[in-house]
C-alpha positions as CSV (number, residue, x, y, z in Angstrom):
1,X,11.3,-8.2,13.6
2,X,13.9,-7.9,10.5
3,X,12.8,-11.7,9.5
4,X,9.2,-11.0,10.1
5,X,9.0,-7.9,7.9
6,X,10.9,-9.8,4.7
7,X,7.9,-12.8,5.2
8,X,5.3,-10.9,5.0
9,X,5.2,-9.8,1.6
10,X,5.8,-13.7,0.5
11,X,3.6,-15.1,2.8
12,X,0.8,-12.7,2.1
13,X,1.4,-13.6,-1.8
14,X,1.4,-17.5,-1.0
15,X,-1.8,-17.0,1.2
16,X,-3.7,-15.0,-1.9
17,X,-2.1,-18.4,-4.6
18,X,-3.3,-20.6,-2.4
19,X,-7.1,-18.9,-1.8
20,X,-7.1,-18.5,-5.7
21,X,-6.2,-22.5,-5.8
22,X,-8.9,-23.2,-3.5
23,X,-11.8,-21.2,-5.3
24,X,-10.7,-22.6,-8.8
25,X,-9.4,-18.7,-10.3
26,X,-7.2,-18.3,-13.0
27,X,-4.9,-16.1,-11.0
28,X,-2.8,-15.1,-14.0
29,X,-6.0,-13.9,-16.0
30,X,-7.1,-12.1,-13.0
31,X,-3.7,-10.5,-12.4
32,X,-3.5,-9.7,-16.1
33,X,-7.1,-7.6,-15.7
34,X,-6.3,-5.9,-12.7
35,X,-3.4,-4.9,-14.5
36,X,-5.1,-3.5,-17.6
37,X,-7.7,-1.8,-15.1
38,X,-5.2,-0.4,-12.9
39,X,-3.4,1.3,-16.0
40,X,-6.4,2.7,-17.8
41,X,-6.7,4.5,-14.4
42,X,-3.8,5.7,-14.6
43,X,-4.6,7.1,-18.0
44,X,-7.9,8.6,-16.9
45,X,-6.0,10.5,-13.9
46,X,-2.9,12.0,-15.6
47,X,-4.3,15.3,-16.7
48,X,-5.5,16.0,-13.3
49,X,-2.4,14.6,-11.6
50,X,-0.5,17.2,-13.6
51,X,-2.6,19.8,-13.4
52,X,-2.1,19.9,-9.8
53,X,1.6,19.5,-10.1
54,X,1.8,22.3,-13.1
55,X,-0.4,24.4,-10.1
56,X,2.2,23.7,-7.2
57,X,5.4,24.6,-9.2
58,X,3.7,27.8,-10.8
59,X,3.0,28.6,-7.0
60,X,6.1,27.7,-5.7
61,X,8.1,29.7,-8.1
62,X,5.8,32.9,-8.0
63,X,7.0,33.5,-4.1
64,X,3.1,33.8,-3.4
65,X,3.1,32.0,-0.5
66,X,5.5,35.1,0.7
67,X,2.6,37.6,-0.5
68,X,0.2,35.8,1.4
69,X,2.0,35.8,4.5
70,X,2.8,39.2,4.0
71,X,-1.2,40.4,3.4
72,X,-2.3,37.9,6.2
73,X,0.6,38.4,8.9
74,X,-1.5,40.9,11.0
75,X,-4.5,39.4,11.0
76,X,-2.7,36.0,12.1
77,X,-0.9,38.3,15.0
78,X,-4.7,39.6,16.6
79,X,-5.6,36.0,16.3
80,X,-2.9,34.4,17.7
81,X,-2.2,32.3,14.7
82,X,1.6,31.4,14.6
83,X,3.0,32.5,11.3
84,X,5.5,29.9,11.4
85,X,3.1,27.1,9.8
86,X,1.4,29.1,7.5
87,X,3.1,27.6,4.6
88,X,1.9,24.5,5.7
89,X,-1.7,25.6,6.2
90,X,-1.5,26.6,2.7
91,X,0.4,23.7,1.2
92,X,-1.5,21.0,2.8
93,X,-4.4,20.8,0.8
94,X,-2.3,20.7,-2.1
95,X,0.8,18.6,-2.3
96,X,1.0,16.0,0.7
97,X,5.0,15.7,-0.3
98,X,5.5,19.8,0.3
99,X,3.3,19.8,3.4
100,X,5.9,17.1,4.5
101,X,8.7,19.1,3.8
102,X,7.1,22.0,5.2
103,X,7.0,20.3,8.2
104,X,10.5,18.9,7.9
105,X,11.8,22.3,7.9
106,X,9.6,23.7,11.2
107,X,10.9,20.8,13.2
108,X,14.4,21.6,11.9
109,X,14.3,25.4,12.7
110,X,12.2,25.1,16.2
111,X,12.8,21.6,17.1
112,X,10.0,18.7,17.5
113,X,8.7,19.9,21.1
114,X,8.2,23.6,20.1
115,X,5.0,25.1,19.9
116,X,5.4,25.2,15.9
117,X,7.0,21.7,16.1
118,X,3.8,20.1,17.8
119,X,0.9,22.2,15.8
120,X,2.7,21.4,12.4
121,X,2.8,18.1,13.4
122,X,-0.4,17.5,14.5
123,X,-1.9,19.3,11.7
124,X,0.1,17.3,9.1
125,X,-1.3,14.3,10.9
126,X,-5.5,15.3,10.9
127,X,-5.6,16.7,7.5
128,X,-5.6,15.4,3.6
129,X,-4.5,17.1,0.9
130,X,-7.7,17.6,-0.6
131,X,-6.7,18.7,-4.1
132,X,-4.7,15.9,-4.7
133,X,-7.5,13.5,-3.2
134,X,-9.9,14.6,-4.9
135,X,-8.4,14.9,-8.5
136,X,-7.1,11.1,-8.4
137,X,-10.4,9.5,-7.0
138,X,-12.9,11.3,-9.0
139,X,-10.7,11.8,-12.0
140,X,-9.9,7.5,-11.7
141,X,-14.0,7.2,-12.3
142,X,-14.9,10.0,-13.9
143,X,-16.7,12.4,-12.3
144,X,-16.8,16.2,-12.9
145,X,-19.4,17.4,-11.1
146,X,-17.8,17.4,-7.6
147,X,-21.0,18.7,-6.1
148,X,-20.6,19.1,-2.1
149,X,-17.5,17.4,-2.0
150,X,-15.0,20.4,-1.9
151,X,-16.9,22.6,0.3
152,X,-17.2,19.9,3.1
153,X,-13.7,19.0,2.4
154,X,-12.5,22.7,3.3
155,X,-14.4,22.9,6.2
156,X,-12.9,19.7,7.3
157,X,-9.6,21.4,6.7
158,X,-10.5,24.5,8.0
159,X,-11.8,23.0,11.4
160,X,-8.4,20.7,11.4
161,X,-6.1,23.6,11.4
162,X,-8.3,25.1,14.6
163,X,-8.4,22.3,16.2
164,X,-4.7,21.9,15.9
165,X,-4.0,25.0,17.4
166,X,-6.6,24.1,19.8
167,X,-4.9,21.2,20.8
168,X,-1.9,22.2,20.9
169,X,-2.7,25.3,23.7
170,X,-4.4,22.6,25.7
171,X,-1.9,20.2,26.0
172,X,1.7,21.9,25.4
């Protein structure tokens, strides 16, 4: 498996010189303005890109996510909510890499077949980080009016975290 995974990435590049060949492109050119594209992008999305990170370290530092779990602990109690993945309910939308260590840290402290170990993980796995999603696609192309988009993408989010929990009383 080690040999096939260090010819992959040569054979794939051999394959796209050799269908260039074959069509008559200037691969160079063409690599040269995918280039230029790809870094104008990069350009258009920066502000957003640290906007959101700006956001997450204000948030992180504040201890909010220690308010909120304070103001919502009793409500999550009656519903039956498990208070160990709040932080990750929160973070998800936001930063894909702090959900992930969110997650990290659940499976450390309960372990990867506890009930927090299983809905964290299967939340991590149905959701997107929706912030960061949207502020590098529509920021890459412009767009400001993002319309329905964020309201569809919450309910997405919102029904993932149920149906995680769902989930995870049906089959664990």
């Amino acid at each position: 498996m080690d040999i096939f995974s260090a010819a992959l990435v040569p054979f794939l590049v051999l394959i796209i010189l050799l269908y260039g060949y074959i069509k008559n492109v200037d691969i160079y050119s063409s690599f040269v303005e995918g280039a230029k594209e790809g870094l104008k992008a990069s350009l258009k999305i920066m502000p957003y890109l640290i906007a959101i990170f700006v956001s997450i370290g204000i948030f992180k530092s504040s201890k909010a996510m220690d308010m909120l779990l304070y103001v919502f602990s009793p409500i999550m109690k009656i519903v039956g909510f498990p208070e160990e993945i709040f932080p990750l309910v929160i973070l998800r939308p936001i930063s894909g890499s702090g959900a992930l260590a969110v997650v990290k840290s659940i499976i450390e402290d309960y372990g990867p077949d506890s009930y927090p170990g299983r809905v964290a993980s299967i939340m991590a796995g149905s959701s997107e980080t929706i912030f960061y999603t949207m502020a590098v696609y529509f920021g890459s192309i412009g767009i400001k009016d993002h319309r329905h988009t964020l309201k569809a993408a919450l309910i997405s989010y919102i029904s993932s975290i149920f149906a995680s929990i769902f989930i995870s009383n049906i089959f664990f």
